[in-house]
C-alpha positions in Angstrom: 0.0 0.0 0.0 1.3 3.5 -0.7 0.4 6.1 1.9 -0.4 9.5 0.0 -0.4 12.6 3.0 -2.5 15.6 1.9 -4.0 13.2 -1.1 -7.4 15.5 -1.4 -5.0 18.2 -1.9 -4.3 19.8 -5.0 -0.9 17.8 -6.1 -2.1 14.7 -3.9 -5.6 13.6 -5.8 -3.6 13.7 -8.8 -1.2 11.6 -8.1 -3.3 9.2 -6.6 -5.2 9.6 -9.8 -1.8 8.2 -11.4 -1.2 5.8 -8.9 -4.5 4.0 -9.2 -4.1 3.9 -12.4 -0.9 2.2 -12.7 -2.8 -0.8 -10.4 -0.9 0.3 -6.6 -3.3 0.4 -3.8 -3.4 3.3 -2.0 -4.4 5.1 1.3 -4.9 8.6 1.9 -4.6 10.4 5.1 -5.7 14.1 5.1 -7.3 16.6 8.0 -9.2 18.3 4.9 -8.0 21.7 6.5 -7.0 22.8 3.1 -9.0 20.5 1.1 -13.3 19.0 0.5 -13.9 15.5 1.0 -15.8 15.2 -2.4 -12.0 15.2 -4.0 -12.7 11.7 -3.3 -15.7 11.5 -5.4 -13.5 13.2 -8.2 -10.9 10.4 -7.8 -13.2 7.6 -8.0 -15.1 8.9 -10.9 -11.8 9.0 -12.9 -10.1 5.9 -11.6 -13.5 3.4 -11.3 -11.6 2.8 -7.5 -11.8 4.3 -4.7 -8.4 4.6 -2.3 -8.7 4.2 1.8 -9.2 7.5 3.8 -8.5 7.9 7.2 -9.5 11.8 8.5 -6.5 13.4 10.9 -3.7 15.4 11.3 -0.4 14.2 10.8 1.0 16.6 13.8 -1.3 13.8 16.2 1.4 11.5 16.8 -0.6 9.0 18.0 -3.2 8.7 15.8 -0.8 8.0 12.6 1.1 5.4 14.6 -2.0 3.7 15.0 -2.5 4.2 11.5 0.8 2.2 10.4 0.2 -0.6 13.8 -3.4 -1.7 11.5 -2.2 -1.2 7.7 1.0 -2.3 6.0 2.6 0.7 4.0 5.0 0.2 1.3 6.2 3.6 0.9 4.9 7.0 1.4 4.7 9.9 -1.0 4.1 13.2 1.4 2.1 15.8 0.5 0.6 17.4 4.0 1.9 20.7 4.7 0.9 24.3 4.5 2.0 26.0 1.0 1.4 29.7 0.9 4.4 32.0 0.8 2.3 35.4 1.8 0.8 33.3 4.3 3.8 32.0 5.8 5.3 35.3 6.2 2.2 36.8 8.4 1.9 33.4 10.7 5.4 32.2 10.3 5.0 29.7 13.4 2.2 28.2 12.3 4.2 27.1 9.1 7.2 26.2 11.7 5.1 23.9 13.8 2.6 22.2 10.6 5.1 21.4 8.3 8.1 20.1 10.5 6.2 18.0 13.4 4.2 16.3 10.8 7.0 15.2 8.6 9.3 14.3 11.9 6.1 12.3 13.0 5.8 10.4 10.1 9.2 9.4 9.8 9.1 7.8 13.7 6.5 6.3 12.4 8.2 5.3 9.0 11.3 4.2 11.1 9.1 2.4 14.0 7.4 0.0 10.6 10.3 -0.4 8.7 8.7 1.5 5.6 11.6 2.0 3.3 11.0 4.5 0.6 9.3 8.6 1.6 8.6 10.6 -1.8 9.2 14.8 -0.2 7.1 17.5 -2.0 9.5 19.8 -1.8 9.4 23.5 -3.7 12.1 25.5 -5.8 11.3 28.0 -2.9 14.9 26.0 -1.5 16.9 27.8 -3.8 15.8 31.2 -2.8 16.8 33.8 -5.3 19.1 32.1 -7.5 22.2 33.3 -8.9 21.8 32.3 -12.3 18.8 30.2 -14.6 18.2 28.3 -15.4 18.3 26.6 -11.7 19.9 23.0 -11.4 19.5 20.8 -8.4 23.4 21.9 -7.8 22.5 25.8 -7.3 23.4 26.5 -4.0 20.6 27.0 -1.2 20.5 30.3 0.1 18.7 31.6 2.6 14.7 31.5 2.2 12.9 34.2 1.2 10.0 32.7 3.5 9.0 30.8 6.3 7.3 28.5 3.6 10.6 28.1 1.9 12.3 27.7 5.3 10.4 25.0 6.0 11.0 23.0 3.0 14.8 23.1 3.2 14.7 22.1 6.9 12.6 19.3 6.0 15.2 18.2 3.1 17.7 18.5 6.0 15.8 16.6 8.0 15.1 13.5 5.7 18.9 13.5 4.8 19.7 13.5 8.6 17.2 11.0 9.0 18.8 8.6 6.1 22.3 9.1 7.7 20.9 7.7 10.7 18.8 4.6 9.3 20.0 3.5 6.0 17.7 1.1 5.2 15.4 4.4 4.4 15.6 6.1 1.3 14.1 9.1 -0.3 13.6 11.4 -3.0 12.8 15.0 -2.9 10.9 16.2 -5.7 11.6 20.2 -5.9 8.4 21.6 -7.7 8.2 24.9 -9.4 4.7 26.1 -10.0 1.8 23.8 -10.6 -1.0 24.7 -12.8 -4.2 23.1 -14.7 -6.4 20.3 -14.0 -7.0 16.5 -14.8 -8.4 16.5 -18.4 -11.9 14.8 -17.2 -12.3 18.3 -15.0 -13.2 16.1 -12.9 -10.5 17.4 -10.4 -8.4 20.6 -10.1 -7.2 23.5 -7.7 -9.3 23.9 -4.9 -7.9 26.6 -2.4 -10.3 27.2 0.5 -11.4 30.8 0.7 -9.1 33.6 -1.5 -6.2 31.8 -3.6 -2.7 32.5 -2.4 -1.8 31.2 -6.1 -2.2 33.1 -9.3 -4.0 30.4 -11.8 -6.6 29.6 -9.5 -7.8 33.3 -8.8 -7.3 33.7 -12.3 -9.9 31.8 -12.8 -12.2 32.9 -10.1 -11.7 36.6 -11.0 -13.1 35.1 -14.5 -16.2 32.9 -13.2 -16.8 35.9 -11.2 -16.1 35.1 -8.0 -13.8 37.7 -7.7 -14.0 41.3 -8.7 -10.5 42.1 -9.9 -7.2 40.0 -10.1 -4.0 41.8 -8.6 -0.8 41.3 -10.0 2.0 41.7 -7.4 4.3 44.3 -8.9 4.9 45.4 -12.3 8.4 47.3 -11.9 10.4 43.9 -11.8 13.9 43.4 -13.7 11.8 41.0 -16.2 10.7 41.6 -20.3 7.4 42.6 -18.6 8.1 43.7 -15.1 6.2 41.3 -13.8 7.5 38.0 -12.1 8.7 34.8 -13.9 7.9 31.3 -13.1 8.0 27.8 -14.5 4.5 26.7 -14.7 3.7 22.8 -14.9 0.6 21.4 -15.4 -0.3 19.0 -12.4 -0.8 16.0 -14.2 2.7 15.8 -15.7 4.1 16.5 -11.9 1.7 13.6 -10.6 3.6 11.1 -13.0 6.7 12.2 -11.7 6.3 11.0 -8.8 5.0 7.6 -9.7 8.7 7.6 -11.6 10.4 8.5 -8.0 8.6 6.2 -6.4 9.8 3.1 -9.0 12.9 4.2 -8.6 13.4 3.7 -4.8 11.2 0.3 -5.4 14.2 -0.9 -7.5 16.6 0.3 -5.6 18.3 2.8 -8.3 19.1 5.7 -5.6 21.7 3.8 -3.6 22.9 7.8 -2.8 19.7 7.4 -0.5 18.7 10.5 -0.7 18.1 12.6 -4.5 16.2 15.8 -5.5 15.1 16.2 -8.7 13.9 19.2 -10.0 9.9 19.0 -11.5 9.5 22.2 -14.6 9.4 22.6 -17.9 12.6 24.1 -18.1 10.7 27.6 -19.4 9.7 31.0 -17.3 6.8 33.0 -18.4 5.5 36.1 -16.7 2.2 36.8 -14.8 1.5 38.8 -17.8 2.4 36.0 -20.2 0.1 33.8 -18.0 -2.8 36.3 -18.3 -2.5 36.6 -22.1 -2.4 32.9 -22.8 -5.4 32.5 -20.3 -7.7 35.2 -22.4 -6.7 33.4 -25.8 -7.5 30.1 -24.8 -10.7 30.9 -23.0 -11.7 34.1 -25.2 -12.6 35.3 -21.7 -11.0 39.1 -20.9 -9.8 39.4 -17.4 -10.1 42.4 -15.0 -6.9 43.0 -13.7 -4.5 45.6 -11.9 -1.0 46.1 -10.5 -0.4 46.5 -6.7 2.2 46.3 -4.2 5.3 43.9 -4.8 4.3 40.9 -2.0 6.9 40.1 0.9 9.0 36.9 -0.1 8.1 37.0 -3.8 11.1 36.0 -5.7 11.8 38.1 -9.0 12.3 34.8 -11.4 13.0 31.1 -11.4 12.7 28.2 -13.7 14.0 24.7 -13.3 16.7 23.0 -15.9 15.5 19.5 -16.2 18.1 17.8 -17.7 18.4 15.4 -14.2 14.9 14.6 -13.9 14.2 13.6 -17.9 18.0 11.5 -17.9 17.2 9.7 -14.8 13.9 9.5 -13.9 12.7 9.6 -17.7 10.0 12.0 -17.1 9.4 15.2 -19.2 6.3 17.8 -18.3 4.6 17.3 -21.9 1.5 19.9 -21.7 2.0 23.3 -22.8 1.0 26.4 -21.0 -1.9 26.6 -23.3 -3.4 23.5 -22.7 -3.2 23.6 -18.8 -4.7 27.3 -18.5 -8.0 25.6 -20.6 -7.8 22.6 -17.9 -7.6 24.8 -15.3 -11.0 27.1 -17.1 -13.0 23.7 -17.4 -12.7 22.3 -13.9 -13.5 25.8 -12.9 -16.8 25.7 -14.9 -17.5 22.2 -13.5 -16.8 22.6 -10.1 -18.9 25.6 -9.4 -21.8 24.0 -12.4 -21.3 20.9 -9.6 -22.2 22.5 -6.2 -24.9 25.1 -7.5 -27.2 21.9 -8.2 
C-alpha cells in the first residue's frame, strides 16, 4: 500500500489519480484543513476505485502510529503541509510547527514499521533567489525568502539526517516549481479554500466571477514585462513524476539514499504571459490591476530539467496553453457541480 499525505490536496488527488491507475493500492490520510472530502468523489469517478481515507492530522502522533500498527505501508509519497508563501510570512510559526512535526512524526512512524522508501514534495522555494537560470539541483541554497521556503529546506535536511541515521530508508525530494491546470476529465483541479494564495486559480475565479478584480503583485520587476517569472507545470505531468520516483526507490536505483530532482518545464513566463495565454484560450477578458510587490516574492526562477528527464525519464509534456483551458474547465464544472 502507498500512503499518500495531503491526497485530497491539489498535487495529492492527482497523483493518486496516477497511482490508481498504474494498479498500486493506496491510502490517503488528510485533516481536509486545506481541502473538501468530495476530491474523493472526483478520484473515483476517474479511476473506477476508490483509495482508503483515514480523517486526521499528521501533527497527532498517536493517531498515525496507529494508523501504520493496523495497515502495512510500502512507501509513502508526502504531501501534507501548508504551501502559501504570503501566508507563511504573516503566521510564520504556524508554518514552523505544521510542516516540521508532521514530517518528523511520520518518519518515527516510518522508522518504528520499517517502511523504506518517503517521496518529499518539496518546492524550488529552496533555492531562494538564484544566482543564475536556469536553476539545477546543484545551485546552492541560500537563505529562504520565506517561512514557507524555510520549511522545505529544513525538512530536506531533515530527511537527509534521518537517512544518515537509518540506511535502510531512502528518499527522493521532488523540488516543484509552479503547478497549474487540472485532470483532463475536470473532474479534479485546484481547490484553495477561501481567497487563492496562487495566481492560476484566482485567475480563474476573477473570470467565473467570484472575484471582482485580479492583482498582479508588482509590475516594476527586472523581467521583459516587469512582472515575475515562473516555471509553470501542469499538475498531471508532476503527478507522473512522482509515480517515476517512487519506482525508482522500489528498484533500488538511488543507492545515494537520498536525490532531488527538479519538476519544470525548463521555461519561465511572466504573470503577464500567464494572463495573455489564459484570455486566448478561453476568449474570456480578465479584470486585472497592479499593486504592491508581495513580501517573499522572488523576481524569477525556472527549473533546468536535464536530471529529472535523464534519470527519472520524465518530461512535463503539456503546454502552458493547454493547462490554463484545464484549469478554465474544472473551474466551470466545479462551481456547475455545487450550484445543483
Amino acid at each position: 500500500m502507498i500512503l499518500v499525505t495531503g491526497g485530497t490536496g491539489y498535487i495529492g488527488s492527482h497523483t493518486v489519480v496516477e497511482l490508481l491507475n498504474e494498479g498500486f493500492d493506496v491510502a490517503i490520510i488528510d485533516n481536509l484543513s486545506n481541502s473538501n472530502i468530495r476530491v474523493l468523489e472526483g478520484i473515483t469517478a476517474i479511476t473506477g476505485k476508490k483509495p482508503l481515507f483515514e480523517q486526521f492530522d499528521l501533527c497527532d502522533a498517536s493517531l498515525l502510529n496507529n494508523f501504520f500498527k493496523n495497515n502495512r505501508v510500502d512507501a509513502v509519497i508526502h504531501f501534507a503541509a501548508y504551501k502559501a508563501v504570503g501566508e507563511s510570512v504573516a503566521s510564520p510559526l504556524t508554518y514552523y510547527h505544521n510542516n516540521l512535526v508532521s514530517l518528523m512524526n511520520l518518519l518515527y512512524a516510518m522508522s518504528s514499521y520499517n517502511v523504506p522508501a518517503l517521496v518529499f514534495s518539496s518546492s524550488c522555494t529552496v533555492y531562494g533567489e538564484p544566482d543564475s537560470l536556469p536553476v539545477t539541483e546543484l545551485a546552492p541554497i541560500k537563505t529562504a525568502t520565506s517561512p514557507y521556503g524555510n520549511t522545505k529546506q529544513i525538512c530536506e535536511e531533515i530527511i537527509h539526517d534521518s537517512i544518515k541515521a537509518h540506511p535502510k530508508l531512502k528518499s527522493i525530494a521532488l523540488r516543484y516549481f509552479n503547478p497549474i491546470g487540472a485532470h483532463e476529465s475536470a473532474l479534479i483541479g485546484e481547490l484553495p479554500i477561501g481567497v487563492p494564495n496562487n495566481l492560476v486559480p484566482f485567475i480563474t475565479q476573477t473570470a467565473f466571477g467570484l472575484r471582482d478584480c485580479l492583482k498582479v503583485f508588482g509590475n516594476d520587476y527586472d523581467t521583459p514585462d516587469g512582472t515575475c517569472i515562473r516555471d509553470y507545470i501542469n499538475v498531471t505531468d508532476l503527478a507522473k513524476a512522482h509515480i517515476a520516483a517512487l519506482k525508482r526507490m522500489q528498484k533500488s536505483e538511488n543507492e545515494s539514499g537520498f536525490e532531488v530532482f527538479n519538476l519544470g518545464t525548463g521555461m519561465g513566463s511572466s504573470v503577464l504571459e500567464v494572463i495573455n495565454s489564459f484570455e486566448k484560450t478561453t476568449s474570456v477578458r480578465l479584470n486585472y490591476i497592479f499593486a504592491d510587490r508581495r513580501s517573499g516574492d522572488v523576481v524569477k526562477v525556472y527549473a533546468s530539467t536535464d536530471k529529472a528527464n535523464k534519470i527519472l525519464g520524465w518530461k512535463a509534456e503539456k503546454s502552458l496553453d493547454e493547462t490554463l483551458l484545464s484549469a478554465w474547465k474544472w473551474e466551470n464544472f466545479y462551481r456547475k457541480s455545487i450550484a445543483n
